[in-house]
N, C-alpha and C positions, 0 to 999 in steps of 0.2 A: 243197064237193065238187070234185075236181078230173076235168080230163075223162076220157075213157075211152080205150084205146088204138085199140080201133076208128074212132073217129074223129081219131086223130094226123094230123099231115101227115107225107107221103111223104118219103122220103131226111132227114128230121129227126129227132135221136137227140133219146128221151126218157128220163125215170127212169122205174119204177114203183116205184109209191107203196103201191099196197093191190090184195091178189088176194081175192076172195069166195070164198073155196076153197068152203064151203058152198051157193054155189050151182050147184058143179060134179059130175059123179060122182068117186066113188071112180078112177076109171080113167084120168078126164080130167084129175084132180089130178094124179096118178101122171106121167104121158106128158108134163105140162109141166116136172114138176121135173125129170124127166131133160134136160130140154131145157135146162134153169137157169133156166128163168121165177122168179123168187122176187124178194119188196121190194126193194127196194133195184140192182136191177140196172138198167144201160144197154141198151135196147133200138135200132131202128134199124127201121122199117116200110120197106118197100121197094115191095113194090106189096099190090094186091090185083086180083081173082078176073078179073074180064073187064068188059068194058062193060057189059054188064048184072047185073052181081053182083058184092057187095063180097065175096064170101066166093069161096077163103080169102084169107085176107091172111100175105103173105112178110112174116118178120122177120131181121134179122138180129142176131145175140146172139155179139159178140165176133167170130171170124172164122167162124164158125156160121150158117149160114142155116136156117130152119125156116120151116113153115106150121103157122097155127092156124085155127078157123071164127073169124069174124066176130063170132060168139057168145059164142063164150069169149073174144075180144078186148074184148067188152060187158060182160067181168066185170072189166077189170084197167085200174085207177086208173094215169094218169100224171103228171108231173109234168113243166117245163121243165129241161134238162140245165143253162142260161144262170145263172152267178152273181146 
């Protein structure tokens, strides 16, 4: 199992590998694809929430920057960008 995005390291672009859509709602499915969340894409975490909270965490998806919960970053499989 490969790790999850929530827990990536900072300013370090990963792949994702696998989204649990079924463990998401209908809604939250919906607001990530628009965003382009989908397999196969280069993501880029940038920060998260505050010193006392990892939630939300900043992505950056091409020249695109987005926030997601912490949560739904605990649903989505990454993998290393590195050959």
């Amino acid at each position: 199992m490969n790790p999850k995005l929530d827990s990536a390291q900072l300013g370090v672009a990963v792949r994702i590998s696998r989204i649990d859509w079924d463990q998401m709602s209908h809604d939250e499915g919906r607001r990530l694809r628009e965003f382009g969340l989908m397999e196969g894409i280069e993501v880029t975490p940038l920060h998260r929430g505050s010193l006392f909270s990892r939630d939300p965490l900043a992505l950056a998806i091409g020249r695109m920057q987005v926030i997601i919960r912490a949560r739904q970053a605990a649903m989505i499989e990454v993998a290393s960008t590195a050959p």
